[in-house]
C-alpha positions in Angstrom: 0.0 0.0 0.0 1.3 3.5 -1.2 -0.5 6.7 0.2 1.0 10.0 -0.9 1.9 11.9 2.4 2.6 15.4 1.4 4.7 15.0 -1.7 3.2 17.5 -3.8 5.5 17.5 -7.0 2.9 14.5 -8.2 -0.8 14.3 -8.5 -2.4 11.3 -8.0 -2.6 9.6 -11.9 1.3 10.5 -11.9 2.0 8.5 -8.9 -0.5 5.7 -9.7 1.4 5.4 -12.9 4.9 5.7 -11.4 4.0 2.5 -8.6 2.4 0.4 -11.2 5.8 1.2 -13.3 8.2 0.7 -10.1 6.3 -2.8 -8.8 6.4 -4.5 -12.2 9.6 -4.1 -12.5 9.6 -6.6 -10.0 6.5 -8.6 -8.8 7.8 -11.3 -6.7 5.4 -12.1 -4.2 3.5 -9.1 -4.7 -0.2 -9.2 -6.3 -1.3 -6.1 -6.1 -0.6 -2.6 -4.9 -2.8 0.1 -2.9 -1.8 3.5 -4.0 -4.1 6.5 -2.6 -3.6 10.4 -0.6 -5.1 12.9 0.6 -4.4 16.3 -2.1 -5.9 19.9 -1.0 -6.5 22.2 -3.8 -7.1 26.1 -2.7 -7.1 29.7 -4.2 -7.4 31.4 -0.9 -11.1 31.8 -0.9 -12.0 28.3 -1.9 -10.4 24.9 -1.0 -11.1 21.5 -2.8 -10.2 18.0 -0.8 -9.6 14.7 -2.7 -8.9 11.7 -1.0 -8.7 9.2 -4.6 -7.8 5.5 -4.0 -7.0 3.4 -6.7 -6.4 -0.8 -6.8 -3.2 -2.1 -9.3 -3.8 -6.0 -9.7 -0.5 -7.6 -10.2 -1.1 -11.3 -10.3 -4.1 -11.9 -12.1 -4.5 -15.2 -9.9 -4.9 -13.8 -6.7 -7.6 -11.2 -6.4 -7.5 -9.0 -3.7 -11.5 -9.2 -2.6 -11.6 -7.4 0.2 -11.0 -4.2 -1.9 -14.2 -3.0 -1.5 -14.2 -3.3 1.9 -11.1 -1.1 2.1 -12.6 1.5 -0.4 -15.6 1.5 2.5 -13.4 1.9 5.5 -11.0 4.8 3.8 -14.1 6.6 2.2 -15.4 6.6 5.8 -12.4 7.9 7.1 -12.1 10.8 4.9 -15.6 11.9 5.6 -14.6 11.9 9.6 -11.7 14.1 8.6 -13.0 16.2 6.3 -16.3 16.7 8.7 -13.9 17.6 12.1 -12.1 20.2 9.5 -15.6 22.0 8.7 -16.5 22.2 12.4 -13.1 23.5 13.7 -12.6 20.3 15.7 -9.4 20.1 13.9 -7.8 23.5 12.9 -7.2 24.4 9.8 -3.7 25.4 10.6 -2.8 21.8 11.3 -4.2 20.6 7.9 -1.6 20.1 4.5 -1.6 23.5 2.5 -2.5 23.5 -1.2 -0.7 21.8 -4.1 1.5 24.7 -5.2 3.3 24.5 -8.9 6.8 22.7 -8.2 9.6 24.5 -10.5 13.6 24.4 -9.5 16.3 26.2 -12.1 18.8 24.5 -14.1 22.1 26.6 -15.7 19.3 29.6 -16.3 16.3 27.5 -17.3 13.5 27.2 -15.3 11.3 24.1 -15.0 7.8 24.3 -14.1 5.3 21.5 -13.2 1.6 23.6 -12.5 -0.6 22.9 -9.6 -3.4 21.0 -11.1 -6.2 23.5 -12.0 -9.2 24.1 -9.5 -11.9 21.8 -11.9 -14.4 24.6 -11.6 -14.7 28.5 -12.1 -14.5 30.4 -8.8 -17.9 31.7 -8.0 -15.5 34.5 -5.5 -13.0 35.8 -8.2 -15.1 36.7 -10.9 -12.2 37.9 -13.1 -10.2 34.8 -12.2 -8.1 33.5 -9.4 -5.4 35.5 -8.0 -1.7 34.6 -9.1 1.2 35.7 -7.1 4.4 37.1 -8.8 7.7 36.3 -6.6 9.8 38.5 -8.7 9.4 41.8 -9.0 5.4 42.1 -7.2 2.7 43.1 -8.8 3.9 46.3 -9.8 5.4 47.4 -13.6 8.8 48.4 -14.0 9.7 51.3 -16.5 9.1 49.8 -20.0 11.0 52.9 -21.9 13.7 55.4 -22.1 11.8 58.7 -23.0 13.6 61.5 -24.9 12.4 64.6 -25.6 12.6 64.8 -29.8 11.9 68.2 -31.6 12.5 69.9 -34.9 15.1 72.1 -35.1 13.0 75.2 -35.7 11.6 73.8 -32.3 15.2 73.7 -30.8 16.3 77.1 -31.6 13.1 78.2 -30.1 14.4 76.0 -26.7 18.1 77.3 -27.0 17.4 80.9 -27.5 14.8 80.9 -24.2 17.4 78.5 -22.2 21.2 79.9 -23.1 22.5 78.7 -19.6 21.7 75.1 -20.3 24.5 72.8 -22.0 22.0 69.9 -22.2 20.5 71.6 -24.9 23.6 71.2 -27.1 25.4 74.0 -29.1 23.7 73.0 -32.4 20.8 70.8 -33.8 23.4 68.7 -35.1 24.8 67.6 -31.8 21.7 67.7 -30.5 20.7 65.0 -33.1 24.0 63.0 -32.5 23.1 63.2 -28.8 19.4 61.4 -29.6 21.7 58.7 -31.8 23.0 58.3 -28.4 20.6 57.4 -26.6 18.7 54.7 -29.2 21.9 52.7 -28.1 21.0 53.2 -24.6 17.7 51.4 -25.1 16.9 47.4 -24.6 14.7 44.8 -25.3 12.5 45.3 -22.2 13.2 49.1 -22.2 13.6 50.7 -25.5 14.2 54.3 -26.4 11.0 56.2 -27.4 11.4 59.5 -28.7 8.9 62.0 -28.2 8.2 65.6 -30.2 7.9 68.5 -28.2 6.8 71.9 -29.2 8.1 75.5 -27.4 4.1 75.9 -27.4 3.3 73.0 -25.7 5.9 72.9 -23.2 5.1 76.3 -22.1 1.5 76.0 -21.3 1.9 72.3 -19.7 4.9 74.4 -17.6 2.7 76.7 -16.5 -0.1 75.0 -15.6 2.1 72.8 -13.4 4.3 75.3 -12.4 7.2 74.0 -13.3 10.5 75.6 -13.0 12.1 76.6 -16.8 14.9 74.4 -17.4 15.7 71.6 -19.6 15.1 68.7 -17.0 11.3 69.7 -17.1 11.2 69.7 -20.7 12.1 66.0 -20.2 9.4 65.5 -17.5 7.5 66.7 -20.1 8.2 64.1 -22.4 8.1 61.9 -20.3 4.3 63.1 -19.3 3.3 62.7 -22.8 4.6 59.5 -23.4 2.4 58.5 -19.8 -0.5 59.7 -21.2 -0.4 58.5 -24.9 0.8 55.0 -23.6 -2.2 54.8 -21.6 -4.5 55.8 -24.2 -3.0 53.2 -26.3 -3.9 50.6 -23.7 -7.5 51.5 -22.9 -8.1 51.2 -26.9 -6.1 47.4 -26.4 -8.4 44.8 -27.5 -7.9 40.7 -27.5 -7.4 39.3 -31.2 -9.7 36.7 -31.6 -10.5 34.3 -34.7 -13.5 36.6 -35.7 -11.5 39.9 -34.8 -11.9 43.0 -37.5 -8.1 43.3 -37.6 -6.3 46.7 -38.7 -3.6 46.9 -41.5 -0.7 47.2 -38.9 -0.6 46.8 -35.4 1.4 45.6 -32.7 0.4 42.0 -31.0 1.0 41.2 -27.5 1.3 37.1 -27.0 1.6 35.7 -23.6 1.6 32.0 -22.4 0.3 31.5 -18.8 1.9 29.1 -16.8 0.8 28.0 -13.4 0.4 30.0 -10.0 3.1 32.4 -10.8 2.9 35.3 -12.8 6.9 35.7 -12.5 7.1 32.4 -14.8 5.3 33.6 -18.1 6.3 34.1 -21.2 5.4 36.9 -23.7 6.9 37.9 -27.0 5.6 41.4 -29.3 5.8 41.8 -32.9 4.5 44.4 -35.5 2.6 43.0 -37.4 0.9 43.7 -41.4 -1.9 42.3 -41.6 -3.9 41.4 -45.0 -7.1 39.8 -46.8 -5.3 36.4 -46.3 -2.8 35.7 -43.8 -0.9 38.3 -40.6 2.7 38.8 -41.4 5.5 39.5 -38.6 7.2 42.7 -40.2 9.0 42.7 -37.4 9.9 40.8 -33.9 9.9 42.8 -30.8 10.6 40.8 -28.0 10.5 36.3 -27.9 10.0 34.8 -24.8 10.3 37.3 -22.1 9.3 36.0 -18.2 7.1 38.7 -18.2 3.2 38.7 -17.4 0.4 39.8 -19.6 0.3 43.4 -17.9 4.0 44.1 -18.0 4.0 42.8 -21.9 0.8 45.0 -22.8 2.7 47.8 -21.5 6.0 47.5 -23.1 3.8 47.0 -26.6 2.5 50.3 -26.3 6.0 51.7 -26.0 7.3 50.1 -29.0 3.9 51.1 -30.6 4.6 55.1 -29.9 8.3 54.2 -31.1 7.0 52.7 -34.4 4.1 55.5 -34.6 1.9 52.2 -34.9 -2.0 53.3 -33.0 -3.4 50.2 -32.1 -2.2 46.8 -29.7 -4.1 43.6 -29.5 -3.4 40.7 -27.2 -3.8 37.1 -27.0 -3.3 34.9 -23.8 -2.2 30.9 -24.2 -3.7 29.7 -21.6 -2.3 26.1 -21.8 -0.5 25.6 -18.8 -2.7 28.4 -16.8 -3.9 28.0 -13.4 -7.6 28.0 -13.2 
């Protein structure tokens, strides 16, 4: 008789399949094996208890007839435990915690095995269940490297109302050069978005935010813009489906799910052309980053306002998802 005591890293199929593997590998004077466990499946809101027991017959010539009996008596004995656990006769402190997804690193690759979905839809988290995120929280990094572009009519109008300020370059030349600069500061996750600025605009946005006159607002202002046109961009976000009305060029936002932990996804960006007949990758963005759905959708809209492209769509694979 095998029962499963805690070890988490199998469900129950996966170690019935691993005994029956393991004992005929050697069935001297065994005929048959008992393998069963006790498995607790929770979100935080709802918990699910399964207390499976399954029969391997071994030698076909000695039944094992009192299996139904055992069935009975182990059946029983879950319902005792499981009805002491509803009535706080045993605390639930003292019971196993939920199956959690198992994952362990080797030289840089991380191996995941999910917790076994929930079975049903939670009838508390109406979205979906809640997923943790071990690295980094639940917050978004910065997802670009603003820079604040103009034309050089624009930059006279900047240097002649700001003499005192080097930044601003002595010409629109090096001021050009010192953009070049700063696309090679950029990276994958954090690319280098220019953004146009106008004397005009900086000056009433200055004004009515009293900022001081100097060239490190006129890179908060940028930087403002870019906020508020990247958020735009992501309220208009919409999921690509197989009926979606797709536009001619747009930037898609991919991102396989996997298990509890938001920290282990994987999400790659692309521009996209799209035509009467088939989508075409014009050109890749980012492959496989461990980075959630949020984070990805976010760092598409940056390379969107980079690329002057107006529209993101998303899909989610939700293969490996925790449900």
């Amino acid at each position: 008789m095998v029962l499963n005591n805690g070890y988490t890293a199998l469900d129950h199929d996966a170690l019935v399949e691993l005994v029956a593997r393991r004992i005929r590998l050697d069935t001297n004077k065994i005929d048959g094996v008992v393998v069963g466990g006790c498995y607790h499946y929770g979100d935080g809101f709802d918990s699910t208890f399964l207390w499976p027991l399954d029969y391997i017959p071994i030698n076909a010539n000695a039944p094992f007839r009192e299996v139904s009996e055992l069935e009975r008596a182990w059946y029983a004995h879950a319902e005792k435990t499981m009805t002491a656990l509803v009535l706080g006769r045993t605390p639930m402190d003292s019971a196993r915690g939920p199956v959690i997804d198992s994952q362990f690193d080797v030289d840089g690759t991380t191996f995941v095995k999910p917790a076994p979905p929930m079975g049903v839809k939670s009838k508390f988290y109406i979205q979906r269940r809640p997923r943790k995120a071990t690295r980094g929280g639940d917050g978004l990094p910065p997802v670009a490297l603003t820079f604040p572009d103009m034309t050089e009519t624009e930059w006279l109008r900047f240097r002649e109302a700001l003499p005192l300020y080097p930044d601003l370059c002595n010409s629109y030349a090096e001021w050009r050069r010192h953009l070049a600069k700063g696309l090679e500061a950029g990276s994958v996750l954090q690319p280098f978005v220019p953004m146009p600025v106008t004397w005009k605009g900086w000056s009433r946005w200055r004004k009515e935010n009293q900022h001081p006159k100097n060239v490190s607002s006129i890179r908060q202002y940028a930087n403002e813009m870019f906020n508020a046109q990247l958020m735009a961009l992501l309220r208009r976000a919409r999921e690509r489906k197989p009926d979606s009305v797709l536009p001619s060029r747009y930037v898609l936002v991919i991102t396989e799910e996997i298990g509890q932990d938001r920290s282990n996804d994987l999400t790659r960006i692309g521009v996209i052309h799209s035509s009467l007949h088939e989508d075409l990758v014009a050109k890749e963005l980012v492959l496989d980053a461990r980075i959630f759905h949020e984070h990805g959708l976010a760092l598409a809209g940056a390379y969107a306002l980079a690329d002057g492209v107006d529209c993101l769509m998303w899909e989610k694979n939700l293969r490996y998802a925790w449900t």
